[in-house]
N, CA and C atoms as a LAMMPS dump frame, in Angstrom:
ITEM: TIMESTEP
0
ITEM: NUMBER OF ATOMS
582
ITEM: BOX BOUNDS ff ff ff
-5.0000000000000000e+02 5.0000000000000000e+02
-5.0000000000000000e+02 5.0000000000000000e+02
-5.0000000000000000e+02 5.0000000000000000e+02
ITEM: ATOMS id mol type element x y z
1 1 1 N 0.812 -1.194 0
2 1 2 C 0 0 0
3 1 3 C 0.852 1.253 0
4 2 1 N 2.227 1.206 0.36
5 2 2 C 3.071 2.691 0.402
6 2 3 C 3.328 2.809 -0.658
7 3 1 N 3.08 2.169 -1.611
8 3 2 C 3.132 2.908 -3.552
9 3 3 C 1.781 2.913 -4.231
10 4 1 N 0.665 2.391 -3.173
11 4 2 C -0.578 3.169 -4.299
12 4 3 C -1.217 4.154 -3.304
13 5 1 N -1.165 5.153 -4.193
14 5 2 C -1.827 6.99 -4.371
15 5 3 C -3.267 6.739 -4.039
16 6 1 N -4.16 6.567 -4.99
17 6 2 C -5.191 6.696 -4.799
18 6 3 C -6.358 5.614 -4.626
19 7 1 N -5.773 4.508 -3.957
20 7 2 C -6.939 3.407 -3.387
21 7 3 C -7.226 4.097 -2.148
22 8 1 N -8.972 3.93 -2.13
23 8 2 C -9.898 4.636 -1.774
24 8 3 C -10.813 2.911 -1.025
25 9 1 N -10.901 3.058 0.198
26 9 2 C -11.747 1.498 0.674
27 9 3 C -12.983 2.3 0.661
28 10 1 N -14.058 1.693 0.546
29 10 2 C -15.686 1.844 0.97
30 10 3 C -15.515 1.344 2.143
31 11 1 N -16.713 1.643 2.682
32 11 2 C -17.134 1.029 4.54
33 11 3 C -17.527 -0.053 4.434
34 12 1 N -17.653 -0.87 2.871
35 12 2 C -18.513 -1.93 2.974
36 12 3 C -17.438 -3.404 2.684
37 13 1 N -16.115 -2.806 2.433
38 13 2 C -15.068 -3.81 1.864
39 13 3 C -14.876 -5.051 2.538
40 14 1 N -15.14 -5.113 3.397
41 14 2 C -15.431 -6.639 4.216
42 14 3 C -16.389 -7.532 4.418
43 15 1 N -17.653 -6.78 3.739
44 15 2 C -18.805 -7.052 4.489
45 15 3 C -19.051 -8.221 3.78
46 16 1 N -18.223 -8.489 2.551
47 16 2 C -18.732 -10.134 1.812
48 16 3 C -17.806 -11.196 2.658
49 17 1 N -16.605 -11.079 3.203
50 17 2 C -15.428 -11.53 3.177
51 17 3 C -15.948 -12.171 4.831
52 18 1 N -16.499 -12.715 4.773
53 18 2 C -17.642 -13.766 6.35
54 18 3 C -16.587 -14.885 6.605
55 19 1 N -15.583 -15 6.182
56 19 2 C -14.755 -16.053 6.605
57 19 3 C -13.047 -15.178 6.89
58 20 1 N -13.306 -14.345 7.148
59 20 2 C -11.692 -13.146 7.35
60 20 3 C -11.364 -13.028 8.987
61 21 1 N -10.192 -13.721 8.858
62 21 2 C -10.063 -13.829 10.287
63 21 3 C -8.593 -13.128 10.135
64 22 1 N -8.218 -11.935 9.153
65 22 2 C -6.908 -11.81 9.421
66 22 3 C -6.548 -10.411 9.524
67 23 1 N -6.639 -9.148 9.761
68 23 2 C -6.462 -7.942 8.867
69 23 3 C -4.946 -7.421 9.479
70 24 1 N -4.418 -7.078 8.855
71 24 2 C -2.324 -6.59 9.064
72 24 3 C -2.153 -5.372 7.937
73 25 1 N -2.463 -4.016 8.29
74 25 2 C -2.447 -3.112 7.477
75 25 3 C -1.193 -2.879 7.553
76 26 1 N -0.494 -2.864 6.549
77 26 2 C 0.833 -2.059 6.731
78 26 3 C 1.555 -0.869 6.479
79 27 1 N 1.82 0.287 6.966
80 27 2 C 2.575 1.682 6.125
81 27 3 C 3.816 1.925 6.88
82 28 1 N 4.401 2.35 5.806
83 28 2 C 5.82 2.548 5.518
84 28 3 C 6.298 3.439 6.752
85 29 1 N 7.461 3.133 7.458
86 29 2 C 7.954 4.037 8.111
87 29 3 C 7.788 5.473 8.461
88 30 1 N 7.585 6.321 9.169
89 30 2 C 7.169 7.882 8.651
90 30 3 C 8.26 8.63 8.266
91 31 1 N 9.263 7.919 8.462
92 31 2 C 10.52 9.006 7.152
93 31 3 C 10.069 9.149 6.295
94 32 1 N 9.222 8.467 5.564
95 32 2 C 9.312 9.282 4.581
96 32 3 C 8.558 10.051 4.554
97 33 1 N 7.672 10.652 5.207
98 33 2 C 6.863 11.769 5.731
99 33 3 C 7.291 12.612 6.748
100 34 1 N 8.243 12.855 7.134
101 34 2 C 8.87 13.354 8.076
102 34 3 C 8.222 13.112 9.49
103 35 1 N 6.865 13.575 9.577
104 35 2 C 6.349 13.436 10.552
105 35 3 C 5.031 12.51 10.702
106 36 1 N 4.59 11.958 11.542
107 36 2 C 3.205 10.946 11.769
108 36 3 C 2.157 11.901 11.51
109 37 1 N 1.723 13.298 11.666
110 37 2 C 1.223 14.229 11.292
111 37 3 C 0.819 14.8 10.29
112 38 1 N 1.675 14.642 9.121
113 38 2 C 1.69 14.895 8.317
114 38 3 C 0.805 14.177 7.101
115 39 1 N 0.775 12.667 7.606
116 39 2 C -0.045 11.629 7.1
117 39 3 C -1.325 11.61 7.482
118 40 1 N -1.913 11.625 6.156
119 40 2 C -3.837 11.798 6.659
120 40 3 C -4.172 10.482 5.677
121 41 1 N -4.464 9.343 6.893
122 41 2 C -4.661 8.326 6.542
123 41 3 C -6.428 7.976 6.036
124 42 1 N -7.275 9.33 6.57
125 42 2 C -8.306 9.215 6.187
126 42 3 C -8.712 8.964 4.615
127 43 1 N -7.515 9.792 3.844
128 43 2 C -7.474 9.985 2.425
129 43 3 C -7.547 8.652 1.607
130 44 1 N -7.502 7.091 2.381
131 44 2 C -7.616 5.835 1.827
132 44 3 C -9.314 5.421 1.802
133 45 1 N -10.122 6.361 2.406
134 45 2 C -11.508 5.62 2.395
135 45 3 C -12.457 6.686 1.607
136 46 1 N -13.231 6.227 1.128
137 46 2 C -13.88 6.917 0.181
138 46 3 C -14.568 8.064 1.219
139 47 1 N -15.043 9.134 0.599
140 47 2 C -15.569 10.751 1.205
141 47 3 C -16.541 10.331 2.118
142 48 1 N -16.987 10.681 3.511
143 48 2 C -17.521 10.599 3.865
144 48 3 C -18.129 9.479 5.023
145 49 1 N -16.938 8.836 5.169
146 49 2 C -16.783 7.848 5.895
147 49 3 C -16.211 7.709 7.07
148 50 1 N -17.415 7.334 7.984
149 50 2 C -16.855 7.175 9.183
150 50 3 C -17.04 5.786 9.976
151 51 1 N -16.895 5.344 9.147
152 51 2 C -16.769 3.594 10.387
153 51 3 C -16.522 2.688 8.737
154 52 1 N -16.224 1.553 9.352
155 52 2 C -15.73 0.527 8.384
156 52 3 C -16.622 -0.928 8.831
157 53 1 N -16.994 -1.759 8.114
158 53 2 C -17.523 -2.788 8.602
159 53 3 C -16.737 -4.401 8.943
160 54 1 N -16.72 -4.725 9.464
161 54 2 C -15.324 -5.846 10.169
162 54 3 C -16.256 -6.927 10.656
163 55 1 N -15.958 -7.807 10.174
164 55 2 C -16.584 -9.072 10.089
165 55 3 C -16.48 -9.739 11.759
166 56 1 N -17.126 -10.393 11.934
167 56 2 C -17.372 -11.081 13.572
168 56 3 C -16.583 -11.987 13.557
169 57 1 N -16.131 -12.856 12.667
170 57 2 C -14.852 -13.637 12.904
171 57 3 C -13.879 -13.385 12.523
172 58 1 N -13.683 -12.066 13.12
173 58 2 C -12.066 -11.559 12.92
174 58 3 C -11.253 -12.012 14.318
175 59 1 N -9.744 -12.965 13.886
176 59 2 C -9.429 -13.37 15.3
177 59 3 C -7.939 -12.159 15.246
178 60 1 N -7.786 -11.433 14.161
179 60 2 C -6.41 -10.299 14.425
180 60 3 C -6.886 -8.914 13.959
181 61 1 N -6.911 -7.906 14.588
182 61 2 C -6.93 -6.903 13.699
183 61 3 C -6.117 -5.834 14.335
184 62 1 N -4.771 -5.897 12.893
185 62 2 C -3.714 -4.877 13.091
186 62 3 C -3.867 -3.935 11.941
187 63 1 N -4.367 -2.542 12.553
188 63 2 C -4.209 -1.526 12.27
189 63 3 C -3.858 -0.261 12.481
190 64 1 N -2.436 -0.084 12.411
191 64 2 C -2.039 1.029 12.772
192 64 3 C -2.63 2.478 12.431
193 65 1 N -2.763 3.437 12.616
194 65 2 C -3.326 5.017 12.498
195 65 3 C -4.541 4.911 12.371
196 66 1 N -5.516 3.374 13.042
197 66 2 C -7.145 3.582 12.484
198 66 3 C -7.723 4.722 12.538
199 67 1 N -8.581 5.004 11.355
200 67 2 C -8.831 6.242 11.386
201 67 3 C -10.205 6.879 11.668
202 68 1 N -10.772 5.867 12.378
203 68 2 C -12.541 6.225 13.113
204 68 3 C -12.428 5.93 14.059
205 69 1 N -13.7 6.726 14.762
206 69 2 C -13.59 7.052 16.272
207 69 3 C -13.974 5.867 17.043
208 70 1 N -14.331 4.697 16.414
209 70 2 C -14.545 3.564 17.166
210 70 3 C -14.71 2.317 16.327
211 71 1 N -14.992 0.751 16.864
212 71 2 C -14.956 -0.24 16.016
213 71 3 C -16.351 0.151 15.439
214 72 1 N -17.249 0.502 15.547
215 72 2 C -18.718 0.258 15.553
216 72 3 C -19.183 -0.954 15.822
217 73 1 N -20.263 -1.216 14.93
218 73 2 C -20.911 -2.594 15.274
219 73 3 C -20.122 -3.518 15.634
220 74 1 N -18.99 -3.974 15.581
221 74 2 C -18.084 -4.901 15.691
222 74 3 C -17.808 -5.541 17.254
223 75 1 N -18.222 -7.068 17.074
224 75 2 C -17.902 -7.944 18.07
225 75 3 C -17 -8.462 18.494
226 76 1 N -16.135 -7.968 19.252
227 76 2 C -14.828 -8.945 19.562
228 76 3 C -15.19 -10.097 19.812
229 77 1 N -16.317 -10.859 19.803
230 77 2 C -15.678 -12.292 20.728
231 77 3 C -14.757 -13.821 20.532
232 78 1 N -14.438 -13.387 18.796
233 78 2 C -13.527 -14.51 18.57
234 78 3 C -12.284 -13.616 18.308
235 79 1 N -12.189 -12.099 18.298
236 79 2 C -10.952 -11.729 18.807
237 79 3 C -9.494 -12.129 19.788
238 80 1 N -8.366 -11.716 18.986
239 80 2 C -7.478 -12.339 20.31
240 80 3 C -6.383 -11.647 20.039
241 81 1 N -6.372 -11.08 19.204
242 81 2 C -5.329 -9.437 19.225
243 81 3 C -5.885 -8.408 18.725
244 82 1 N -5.761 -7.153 19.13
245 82 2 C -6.583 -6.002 18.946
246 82 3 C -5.38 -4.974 18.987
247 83 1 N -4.619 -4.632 17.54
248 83 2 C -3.358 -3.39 17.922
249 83 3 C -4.244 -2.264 16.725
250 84 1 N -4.076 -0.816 17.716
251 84 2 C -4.777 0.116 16.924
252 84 3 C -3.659 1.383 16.882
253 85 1 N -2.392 1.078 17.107
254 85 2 C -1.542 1.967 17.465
255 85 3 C -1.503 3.262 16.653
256 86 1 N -1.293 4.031 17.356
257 86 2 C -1.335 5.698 16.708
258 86 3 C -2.895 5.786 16.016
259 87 1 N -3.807 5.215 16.544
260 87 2 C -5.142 5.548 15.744
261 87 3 C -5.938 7.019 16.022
262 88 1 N -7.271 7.076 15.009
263 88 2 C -7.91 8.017 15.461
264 88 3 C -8.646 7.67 16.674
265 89 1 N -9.115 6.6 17.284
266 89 2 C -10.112 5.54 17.927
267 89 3 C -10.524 6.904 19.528
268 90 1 N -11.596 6.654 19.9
269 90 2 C -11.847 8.021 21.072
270 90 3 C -12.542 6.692 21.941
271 91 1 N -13.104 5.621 21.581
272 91 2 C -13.366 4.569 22.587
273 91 3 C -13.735 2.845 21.472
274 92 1 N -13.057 1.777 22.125
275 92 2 C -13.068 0.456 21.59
276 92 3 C -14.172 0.376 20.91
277 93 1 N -15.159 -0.027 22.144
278 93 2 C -17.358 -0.163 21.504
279 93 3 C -17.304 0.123 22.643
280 94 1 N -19.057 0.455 22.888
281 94 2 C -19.739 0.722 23.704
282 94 3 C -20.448 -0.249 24.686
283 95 1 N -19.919 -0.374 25.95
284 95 2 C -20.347 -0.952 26.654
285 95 3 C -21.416 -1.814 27.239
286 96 1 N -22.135 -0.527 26.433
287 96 2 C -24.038 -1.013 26.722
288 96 3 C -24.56 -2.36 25.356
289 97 1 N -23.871 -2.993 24.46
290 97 2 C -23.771 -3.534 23.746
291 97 3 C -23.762 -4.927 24.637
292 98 1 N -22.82 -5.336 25.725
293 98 2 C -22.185 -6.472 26.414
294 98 3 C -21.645 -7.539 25.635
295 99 1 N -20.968 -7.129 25.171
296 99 2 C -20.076 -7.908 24.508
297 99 3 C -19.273 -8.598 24.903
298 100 1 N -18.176 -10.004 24.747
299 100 2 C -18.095 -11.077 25.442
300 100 3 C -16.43 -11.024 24.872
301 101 1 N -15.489 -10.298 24.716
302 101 2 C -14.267 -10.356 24.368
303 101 3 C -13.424 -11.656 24.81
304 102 1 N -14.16 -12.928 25.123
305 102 2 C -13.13 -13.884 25.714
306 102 3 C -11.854 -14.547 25.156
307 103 1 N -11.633 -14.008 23.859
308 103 2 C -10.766 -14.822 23.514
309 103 3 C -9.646 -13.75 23.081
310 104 1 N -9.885 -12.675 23.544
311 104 2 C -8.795 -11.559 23.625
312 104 3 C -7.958 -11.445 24.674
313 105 1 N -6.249 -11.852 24.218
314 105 2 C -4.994 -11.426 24.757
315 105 3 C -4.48 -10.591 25.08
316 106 1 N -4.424 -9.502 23.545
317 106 2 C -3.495 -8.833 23.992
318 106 3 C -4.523 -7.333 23.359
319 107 1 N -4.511 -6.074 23.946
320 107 2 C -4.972 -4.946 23.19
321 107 3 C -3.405 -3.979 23.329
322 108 1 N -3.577 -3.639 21.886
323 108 2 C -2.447 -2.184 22.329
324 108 3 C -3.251 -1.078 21.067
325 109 1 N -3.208 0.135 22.027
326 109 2 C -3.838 1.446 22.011
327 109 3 C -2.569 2.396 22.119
328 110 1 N -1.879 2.074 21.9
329 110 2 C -0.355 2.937 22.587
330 110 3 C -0.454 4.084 21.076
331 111 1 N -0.315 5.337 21.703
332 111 2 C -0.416 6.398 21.12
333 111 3 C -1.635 6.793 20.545
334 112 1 N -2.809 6.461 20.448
335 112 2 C -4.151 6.677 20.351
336 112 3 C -4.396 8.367 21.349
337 113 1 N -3.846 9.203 20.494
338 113 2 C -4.504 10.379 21.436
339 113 3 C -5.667 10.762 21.861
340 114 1 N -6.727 10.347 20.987
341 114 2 C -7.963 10.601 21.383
342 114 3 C -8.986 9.979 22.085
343 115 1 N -8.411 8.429 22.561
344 115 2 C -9.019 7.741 23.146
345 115 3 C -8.969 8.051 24.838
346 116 1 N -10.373 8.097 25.359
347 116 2 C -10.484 8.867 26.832
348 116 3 C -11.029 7.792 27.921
349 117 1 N -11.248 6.86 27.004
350 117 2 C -11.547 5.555 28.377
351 117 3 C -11.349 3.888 27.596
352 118 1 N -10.974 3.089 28.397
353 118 2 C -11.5 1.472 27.901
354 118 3 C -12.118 1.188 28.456
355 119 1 N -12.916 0.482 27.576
356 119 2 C -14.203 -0.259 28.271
357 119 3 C -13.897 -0.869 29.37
358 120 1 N -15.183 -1.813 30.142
359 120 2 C -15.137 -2.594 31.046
360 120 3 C -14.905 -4.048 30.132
361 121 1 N -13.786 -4.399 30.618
362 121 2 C -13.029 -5.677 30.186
363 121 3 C -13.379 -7.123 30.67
364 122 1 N -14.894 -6.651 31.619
365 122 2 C -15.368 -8.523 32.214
366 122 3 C -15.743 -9.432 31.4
367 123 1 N -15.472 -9.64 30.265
368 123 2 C -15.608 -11.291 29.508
369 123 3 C -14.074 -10.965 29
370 124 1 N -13.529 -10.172 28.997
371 124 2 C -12.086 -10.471 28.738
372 124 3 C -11.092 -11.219 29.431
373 125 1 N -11.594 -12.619 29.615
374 125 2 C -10.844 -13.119 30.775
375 125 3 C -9.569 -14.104 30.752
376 126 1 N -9.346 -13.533 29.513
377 126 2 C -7.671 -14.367 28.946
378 126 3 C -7.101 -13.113 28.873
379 127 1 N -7.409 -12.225 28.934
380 127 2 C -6.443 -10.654 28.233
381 127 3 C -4.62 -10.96 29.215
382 128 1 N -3.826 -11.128 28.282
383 128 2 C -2.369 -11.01 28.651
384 128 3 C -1.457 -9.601 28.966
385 129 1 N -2.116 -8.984 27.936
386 129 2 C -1.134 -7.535 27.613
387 129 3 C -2.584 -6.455 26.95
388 130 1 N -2.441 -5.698 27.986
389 130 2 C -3.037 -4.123 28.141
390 130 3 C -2.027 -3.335 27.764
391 131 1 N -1.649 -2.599 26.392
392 131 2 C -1.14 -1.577 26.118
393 131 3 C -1.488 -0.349 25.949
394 132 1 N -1.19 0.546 26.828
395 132 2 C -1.972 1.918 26.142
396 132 3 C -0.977 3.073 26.57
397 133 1 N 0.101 3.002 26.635
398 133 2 C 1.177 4.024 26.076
399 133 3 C 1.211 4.977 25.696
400 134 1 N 1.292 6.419 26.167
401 134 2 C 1.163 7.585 25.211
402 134 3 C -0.382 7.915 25.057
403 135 1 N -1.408 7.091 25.808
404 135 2 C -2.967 7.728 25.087
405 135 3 C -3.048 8.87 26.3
406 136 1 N -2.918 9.966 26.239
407 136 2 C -2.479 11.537 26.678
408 136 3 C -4.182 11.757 27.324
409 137 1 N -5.06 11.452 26.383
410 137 2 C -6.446 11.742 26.778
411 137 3 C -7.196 10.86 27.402
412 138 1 N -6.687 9.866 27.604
413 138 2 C -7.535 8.526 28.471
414 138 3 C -7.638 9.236 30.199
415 139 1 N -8.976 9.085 30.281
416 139 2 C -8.968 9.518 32.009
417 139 3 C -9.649 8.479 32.768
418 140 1 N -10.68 7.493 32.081
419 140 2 C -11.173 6.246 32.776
420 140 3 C -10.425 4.703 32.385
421 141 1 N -10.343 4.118 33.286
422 141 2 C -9.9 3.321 33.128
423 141 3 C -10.598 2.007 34.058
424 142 1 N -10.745 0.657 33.932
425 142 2 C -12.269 -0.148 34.703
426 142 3 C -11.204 -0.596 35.101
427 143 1 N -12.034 -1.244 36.353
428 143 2 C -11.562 -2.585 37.259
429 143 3 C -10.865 -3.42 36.46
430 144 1 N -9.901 -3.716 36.311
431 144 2 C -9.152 -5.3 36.344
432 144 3 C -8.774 -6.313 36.987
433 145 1 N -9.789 -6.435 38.311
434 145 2 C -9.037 -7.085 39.26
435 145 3 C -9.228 -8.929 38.913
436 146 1 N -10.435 -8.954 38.187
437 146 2 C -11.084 -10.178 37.412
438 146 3 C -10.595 -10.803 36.037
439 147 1 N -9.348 -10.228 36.187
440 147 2 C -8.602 -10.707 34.678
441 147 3 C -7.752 -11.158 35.247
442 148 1 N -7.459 -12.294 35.821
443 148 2 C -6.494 -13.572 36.475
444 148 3 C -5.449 -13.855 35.527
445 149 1 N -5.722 -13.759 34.189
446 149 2 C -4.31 -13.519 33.268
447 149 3 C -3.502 -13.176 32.693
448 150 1 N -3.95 -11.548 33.353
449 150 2 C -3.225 -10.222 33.022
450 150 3 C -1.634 -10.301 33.331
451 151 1 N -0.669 -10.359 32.513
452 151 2 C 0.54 -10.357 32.857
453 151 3 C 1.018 -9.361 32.939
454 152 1 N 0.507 -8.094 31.929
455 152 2 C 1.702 -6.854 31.389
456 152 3 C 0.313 -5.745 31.006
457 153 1 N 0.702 -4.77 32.224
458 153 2 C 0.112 -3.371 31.679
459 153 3 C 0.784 -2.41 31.373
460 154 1 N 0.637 -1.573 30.747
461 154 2 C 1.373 -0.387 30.352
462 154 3 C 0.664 0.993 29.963
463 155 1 N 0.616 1.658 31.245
464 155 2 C 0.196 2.885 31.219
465 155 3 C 1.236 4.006 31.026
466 156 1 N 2.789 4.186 30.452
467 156 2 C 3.223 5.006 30.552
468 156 3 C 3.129 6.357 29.621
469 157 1 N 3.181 7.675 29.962
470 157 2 C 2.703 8.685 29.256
471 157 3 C 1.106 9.243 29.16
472 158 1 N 0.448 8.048 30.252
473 158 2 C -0.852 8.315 30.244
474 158 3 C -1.153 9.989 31.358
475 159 1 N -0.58 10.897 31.329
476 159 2 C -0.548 12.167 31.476
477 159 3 C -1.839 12.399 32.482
478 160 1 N -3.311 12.352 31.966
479 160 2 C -4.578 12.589 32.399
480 160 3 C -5.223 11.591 33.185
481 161 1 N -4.669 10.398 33.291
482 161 2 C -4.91 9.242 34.06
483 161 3 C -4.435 9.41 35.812
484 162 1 N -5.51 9.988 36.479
485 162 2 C -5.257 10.034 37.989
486 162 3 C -5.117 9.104 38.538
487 163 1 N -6.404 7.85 38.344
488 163 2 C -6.354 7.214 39.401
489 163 3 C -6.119 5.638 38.44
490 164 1 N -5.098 4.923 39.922
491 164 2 C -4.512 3.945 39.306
492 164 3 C -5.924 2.607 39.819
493 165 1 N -5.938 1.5 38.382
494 165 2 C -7.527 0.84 38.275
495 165 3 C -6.959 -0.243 39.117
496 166 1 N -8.204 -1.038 39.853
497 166 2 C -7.682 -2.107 40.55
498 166 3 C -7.59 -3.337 39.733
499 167 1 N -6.211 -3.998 40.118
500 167 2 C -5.831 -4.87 39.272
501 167 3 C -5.169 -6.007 40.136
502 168 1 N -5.063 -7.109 39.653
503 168 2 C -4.765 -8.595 40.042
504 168 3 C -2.882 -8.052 40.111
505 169 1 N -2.466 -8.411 41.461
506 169 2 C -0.875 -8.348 41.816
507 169 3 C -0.405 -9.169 41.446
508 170 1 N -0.224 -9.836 40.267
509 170 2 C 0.833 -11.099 39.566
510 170 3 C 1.162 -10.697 37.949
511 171 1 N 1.277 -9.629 37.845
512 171 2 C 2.319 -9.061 36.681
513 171 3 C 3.392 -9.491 36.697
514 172 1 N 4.035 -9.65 35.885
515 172 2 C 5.141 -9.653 35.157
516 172 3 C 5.909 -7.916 34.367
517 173 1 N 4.942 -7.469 34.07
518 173 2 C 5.525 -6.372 34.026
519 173 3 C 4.293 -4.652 33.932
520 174 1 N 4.96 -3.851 34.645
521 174 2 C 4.008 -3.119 35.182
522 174 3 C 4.646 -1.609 34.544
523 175 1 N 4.152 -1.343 33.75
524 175 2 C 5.035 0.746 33.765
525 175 3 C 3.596 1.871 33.59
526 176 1 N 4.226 2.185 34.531
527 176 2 C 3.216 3.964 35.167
528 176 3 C 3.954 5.246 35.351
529 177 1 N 5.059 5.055 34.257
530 177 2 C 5.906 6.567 34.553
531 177 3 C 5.047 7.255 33.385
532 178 1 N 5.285 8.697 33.737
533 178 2 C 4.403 9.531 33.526
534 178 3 C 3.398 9.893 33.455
535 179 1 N 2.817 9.321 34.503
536 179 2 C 1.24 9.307 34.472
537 179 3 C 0.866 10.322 35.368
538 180 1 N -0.493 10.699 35.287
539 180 2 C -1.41 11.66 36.511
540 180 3 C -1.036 10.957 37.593
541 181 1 N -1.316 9.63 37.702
542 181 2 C -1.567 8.793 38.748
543 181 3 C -0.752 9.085 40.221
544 182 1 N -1.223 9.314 40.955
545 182 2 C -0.864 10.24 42.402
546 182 3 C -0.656 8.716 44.068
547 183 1 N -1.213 7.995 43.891
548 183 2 C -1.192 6.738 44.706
549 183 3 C -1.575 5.819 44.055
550 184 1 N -0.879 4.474 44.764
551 184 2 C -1.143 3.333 44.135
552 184 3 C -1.772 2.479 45.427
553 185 1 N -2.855 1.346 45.228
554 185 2 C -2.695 0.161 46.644
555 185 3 C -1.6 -0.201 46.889
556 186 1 N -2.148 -0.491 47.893
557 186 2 C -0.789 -1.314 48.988
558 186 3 C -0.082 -2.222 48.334
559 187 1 N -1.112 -3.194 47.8
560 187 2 C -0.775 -4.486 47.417
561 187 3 C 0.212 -4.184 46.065
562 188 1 N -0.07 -2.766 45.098
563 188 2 C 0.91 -2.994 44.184
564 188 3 C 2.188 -2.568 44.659
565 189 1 N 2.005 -1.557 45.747
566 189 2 C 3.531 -0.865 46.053
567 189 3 C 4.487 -2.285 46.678
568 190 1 N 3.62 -3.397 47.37
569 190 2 C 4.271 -4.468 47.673
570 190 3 C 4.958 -5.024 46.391
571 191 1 N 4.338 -5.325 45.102
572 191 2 C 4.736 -5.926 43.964
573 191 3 C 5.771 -4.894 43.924
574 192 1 N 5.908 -3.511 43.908
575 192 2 C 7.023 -2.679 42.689
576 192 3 C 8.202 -3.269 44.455
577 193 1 N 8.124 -3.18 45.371
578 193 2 C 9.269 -3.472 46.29
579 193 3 C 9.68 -1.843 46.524
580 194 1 N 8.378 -1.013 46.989
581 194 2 C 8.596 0.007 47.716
582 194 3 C 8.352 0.232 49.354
């Protein structure tokens, strides 16, 4: 895709494709754009488009700079990687939906500026790796204390993020530098060995 100009997707480009369990968008380094900014990734979907349609048995979807404010209709539940890095995304789906994410590992959101909360993650009950790195505007964040297989969170750079979410003490790896976040429980300051 970093040598064609003017492919243009419709919102509807998946909607035949009922057996797609794979999506891996790829773009080129931003050297050659100097800056991530500079790239207006919206310019790949036809005028007027704001959501894309994504099939229910999607078990990967890597897309870097997504460029709508949310999945829409879209069901995670045979999901099991979810990377949206540097996207436009402002929230996953909507809660009130109840959706059953169980077969999701890993999410990374890392650099998503506009995203201001994640959902509540209770059927996510394999999730391994919570990434969200750099999302500057995230200020809610849910309970995790019910995700028993959470190994690796990563809140660093989360700036607007005060309060730290309750979470299961058997990480493997934990980063909260630069965050709002002002106190932690007991139980994690026991894990960091403060």
């Amino acid at each position: 895709m970093s040598q064609i100009g003017n492919l243009k997707f419709r919102p509807t480009v998946f909607e035949k494709m009922h057996n797609l369990r794979y999506i891996h968008f790829y773009f080129p380094p931003f050297s050659a754009a100097r800056h991530a900014d500079q790239v207006d990734y919206k310019k790949l979907y036809a005028d007027g488009v704001d959501s894309i349609y994504l099939p229910d048995e999607l078990r990967v979807l890597h897309w870097p700079n997504y460029p709508f404010k949310s999945l829409s209709s879209f069901n995670p539940h045979n999901l099991v990687v979810l990377e949206l890095t540097r996207g436009n995304i402002e929230q996953l789906w909507n809660e009130d939906d109840h959706l059953d994410p169980a077969n999701l590992r890993k999410i990374n959101v890392s650099y998503c500026k506009n995203l201001r909360k994640i959902p509540n993650l209770i059927g996510a009950i394999n999730l391994k790796s919570l990434i969200c790195t750099e999302c500057r505007s995230l200020v809610e964040f849910p309970c995790l204390n019910h995700l028993a297989s959470l190994e690796t969170l990563q809140l660093e750079g989360c700036l607007n993020l005060k309060k730290f979410p309750e979470v299961p003490t058997h990480f493997s790896t934990l980063y909260l530098g630069q965050t709002g976040i002002g106190e932690v429980p007991d139980s994690i300051e026991k894990f960091l060995g403060t």
